[in-house]
C-alpha positions as CSV (number, residue, x, y, z in Angstrom):
1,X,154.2,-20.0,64.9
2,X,155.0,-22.6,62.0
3,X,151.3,-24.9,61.9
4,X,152.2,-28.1,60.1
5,X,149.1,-30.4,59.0
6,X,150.3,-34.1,59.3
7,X,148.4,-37.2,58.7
8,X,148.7,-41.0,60.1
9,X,151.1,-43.0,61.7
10,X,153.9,-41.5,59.6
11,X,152.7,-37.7,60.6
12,X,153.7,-38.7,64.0
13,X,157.1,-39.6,62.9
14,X,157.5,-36.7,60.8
15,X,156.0,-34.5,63.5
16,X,158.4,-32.0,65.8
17,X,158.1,-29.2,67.9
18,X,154.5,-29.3,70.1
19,X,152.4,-31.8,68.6
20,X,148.3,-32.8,68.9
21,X,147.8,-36.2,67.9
22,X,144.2,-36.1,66.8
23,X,142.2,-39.1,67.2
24,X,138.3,-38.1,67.2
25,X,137.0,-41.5,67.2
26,X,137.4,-42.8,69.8
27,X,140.5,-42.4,71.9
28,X,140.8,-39.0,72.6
29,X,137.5,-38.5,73.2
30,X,137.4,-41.9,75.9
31,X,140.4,-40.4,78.2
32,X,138.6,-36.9,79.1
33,X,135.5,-38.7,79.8
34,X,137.0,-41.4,81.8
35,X,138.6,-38.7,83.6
36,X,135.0,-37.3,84.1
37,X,133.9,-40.3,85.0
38,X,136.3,-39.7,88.4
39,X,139.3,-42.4,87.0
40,X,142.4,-41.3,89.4
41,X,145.3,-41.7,86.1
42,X,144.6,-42.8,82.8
43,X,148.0,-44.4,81.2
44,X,149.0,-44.9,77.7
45,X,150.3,-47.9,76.3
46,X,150.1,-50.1,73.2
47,X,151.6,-53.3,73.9
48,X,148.1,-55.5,74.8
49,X,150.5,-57.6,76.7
50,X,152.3,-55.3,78.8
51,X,149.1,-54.2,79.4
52,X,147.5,-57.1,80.7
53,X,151.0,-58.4,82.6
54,X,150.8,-54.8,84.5
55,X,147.5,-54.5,85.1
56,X,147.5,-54.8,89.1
57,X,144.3,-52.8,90.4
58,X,143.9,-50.9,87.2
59,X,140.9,-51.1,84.7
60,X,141.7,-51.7,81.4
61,X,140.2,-50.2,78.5
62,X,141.3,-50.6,74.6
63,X,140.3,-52.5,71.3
64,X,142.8,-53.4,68.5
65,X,141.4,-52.5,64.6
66,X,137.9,-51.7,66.6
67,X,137.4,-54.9,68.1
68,X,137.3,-56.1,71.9
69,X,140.6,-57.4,73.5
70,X,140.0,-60.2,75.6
71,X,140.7,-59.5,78.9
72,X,140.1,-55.8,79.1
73,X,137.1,-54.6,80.7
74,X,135.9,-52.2,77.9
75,X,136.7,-51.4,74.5
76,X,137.3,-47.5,73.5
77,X,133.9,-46.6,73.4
78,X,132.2,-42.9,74.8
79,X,129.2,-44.9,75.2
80,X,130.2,-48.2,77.4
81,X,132.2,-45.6,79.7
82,X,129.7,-43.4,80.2
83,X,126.9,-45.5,81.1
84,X,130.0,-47.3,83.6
85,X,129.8,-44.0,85.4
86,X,131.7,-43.3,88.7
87,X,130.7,-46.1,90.3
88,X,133.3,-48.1,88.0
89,X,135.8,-45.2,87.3
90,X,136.2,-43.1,90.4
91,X,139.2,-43.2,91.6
92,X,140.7,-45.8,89.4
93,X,143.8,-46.2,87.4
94,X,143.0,-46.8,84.0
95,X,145.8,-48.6,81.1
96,X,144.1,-47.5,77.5
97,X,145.5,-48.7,74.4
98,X,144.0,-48.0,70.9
99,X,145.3,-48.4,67.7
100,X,145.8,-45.1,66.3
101,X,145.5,-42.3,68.7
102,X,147.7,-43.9,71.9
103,X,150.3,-45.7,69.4
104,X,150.7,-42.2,67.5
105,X,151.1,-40.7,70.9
106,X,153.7,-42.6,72.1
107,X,155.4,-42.6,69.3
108,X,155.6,-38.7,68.7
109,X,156.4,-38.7,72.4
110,X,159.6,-39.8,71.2
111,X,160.8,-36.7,69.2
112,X,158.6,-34.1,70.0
113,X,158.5,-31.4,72.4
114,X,155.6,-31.5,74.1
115,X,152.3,-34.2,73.2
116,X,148.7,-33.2,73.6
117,X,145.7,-35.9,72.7
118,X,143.5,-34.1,70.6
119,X,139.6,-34.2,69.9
120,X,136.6,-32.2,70.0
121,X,136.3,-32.1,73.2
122,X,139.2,-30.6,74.3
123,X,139.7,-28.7,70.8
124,X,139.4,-25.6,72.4
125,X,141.4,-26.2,75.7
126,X,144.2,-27.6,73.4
127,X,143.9,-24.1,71.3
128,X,144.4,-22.1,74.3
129,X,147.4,-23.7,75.5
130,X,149.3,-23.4,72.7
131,X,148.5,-19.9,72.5
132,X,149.7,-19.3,75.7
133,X,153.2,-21.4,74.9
134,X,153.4,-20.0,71.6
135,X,156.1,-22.7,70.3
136,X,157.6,-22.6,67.3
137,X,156.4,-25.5,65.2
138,X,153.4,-26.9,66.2
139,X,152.1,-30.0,64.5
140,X,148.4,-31.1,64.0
141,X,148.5,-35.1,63.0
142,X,145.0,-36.5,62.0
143,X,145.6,-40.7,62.9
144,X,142.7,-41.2,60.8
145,X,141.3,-44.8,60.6
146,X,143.6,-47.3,62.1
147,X,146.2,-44.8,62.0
148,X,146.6,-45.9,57.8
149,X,143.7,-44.1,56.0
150,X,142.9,-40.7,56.4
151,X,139.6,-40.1,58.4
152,X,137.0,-36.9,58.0
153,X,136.5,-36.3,61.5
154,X,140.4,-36.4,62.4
155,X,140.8,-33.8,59.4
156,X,138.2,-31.6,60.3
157,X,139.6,-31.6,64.2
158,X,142.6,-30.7,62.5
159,X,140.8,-27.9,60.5
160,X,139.2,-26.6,63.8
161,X,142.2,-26.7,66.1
162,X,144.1,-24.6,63.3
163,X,140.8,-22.1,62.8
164,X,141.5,-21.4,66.7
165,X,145.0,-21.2,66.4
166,X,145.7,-18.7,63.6
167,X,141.8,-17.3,62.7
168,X,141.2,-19.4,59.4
169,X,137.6,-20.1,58.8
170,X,136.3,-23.2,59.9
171,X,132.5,-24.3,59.1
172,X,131.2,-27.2,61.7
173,X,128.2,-27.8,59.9
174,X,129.9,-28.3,56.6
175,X,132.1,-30.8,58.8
176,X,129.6,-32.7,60.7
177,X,128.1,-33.3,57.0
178,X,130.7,-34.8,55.5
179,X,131.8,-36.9,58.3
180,X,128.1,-38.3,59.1
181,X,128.1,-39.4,55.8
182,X,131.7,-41.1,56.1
183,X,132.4,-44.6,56.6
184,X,133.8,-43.9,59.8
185,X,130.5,-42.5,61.1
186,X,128.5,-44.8,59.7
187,X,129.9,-48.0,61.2
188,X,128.7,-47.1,64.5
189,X,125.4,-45.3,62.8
190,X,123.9,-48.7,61.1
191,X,124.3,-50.4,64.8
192,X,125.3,-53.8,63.3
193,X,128.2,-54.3,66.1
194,X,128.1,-54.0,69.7
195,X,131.3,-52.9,70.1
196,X,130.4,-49.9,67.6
197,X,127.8,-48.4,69.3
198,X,125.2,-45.5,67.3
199,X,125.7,-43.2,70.2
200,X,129.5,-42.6,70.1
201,X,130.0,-40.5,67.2
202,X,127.4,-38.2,68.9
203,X,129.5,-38.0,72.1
204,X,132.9,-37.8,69.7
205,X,131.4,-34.8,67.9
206,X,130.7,-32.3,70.9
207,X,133.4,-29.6,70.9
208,X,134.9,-28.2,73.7
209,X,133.3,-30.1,76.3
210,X,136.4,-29.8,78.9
211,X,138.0,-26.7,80.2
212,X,141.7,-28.9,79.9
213,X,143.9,-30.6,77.7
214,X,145.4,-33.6,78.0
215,X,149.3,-33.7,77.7
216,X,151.0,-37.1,77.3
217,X,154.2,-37.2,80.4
218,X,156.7,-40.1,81.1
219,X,156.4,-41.2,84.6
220,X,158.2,-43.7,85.8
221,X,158.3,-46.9,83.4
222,X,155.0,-45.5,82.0
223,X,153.5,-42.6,79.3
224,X,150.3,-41.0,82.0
225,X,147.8,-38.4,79.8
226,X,148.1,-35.8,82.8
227,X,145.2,-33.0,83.0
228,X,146.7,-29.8,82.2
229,X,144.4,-26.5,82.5
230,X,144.6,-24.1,79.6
């Protein structure tokens, strides 16, 4: 098995055979726990338009660069979705757009084999499945920040996943204390925006929370992240 470690928004074009688009904060670490939350389908899309034009019954839930979209009904934050709860998500079909993670999705979708959204929290479902697939190229793309500058926790998700993949050593601690110390942790730690709350890089940095991966499918007219056990 061939690992290839890929960065950004031009990792995903460069990436082939099974790929985990890695996007720590926030994206991939939103879907599983709207899934938890009870939503019914959670789609992928980046166009804010489409989004809002399609919409029907479905919640909508997405920022562009971080911020709020007008007209959505949360930005991509662990924290807003959580304290939602069922009584907002269950059963529910959910459109997420972000700016990295769901953009580099769709766009390795388009060349690659197979798609998983990868985080902590499914790091080791994710690990597990491609163990049991055992492709031939499999290729880890940190979206870092805005999917144009490199990100700590993305890297070190990308460090992890390989660690359960092949055996390499992989040291949490010394991770969690260089990303805490990041500018992409501390944006939400100093708790000057709303939208960027303190809690989500706590809920972001829990591995292995879910016992499934999530595996980006074409459906119809749309791109659905589709629970897969491992």
């Amino acid at each position: 098995m061939d690992v290839r470690r890929l960065s950004l928004a031009a990792g995903c074009r460069e990436a082939r055979g099974l790929a985990v688009v890695i996007d720590v904060f926030r994206a991939f670490t939103c879907e599983p726990l709207m899934y938890a939350m009870g939503a019914a389908q959670v789609l992928l899309e980046g166009d804010v338009e489409r989004c809002r034009a399609e919409r029907g019954d479905a919640l909508l839930v997405g920022e562009v660069d971080e911020r709020p979209i007008a007209g959505f009904d949360f930005t991509n934050s662990p924290t807003h979705i959580i304290a939602a709860g069922p009584a907002v998500f269950a059963g529910r079909r959910v459109i997420h757009r972000s700016t990295a993670g769901v953009t580099g999705a769709l766009a390795a979708l388009a060349h690659c084999d197979d798609v998983l959204l990868g985080a902590f929290v499914t790091a080791a479902a994710c690990a597990r499945y491609i163990q049991a697939r055992r492709p031939a190229v499999v290729s880890l793309v940190a979206m870092g920040m805005r999917g144009t500058t490199p990100s700590p926790e993305d890297e070190r998700c990308a460090d992890y996943l390989d660690s359960l993949i092949t055996g390499r050593p992989y040291d949490h601690v010394a991770a969690l204390a260089e990303i805490l110390h990041q500018e992409t942790a501390q944006r939400f730690l100093c708790g000057e925006k709303d939208y960027l709350p303190r809690e989500d890089p706590v809920y972001c940095l829990q591995r292995d929370l879910f016992p499934y991966v999530l595996r980006a499918e074409r459906q119809g007219g749309w791109v659905a992240a589709v629970r897969v056990p491992s």
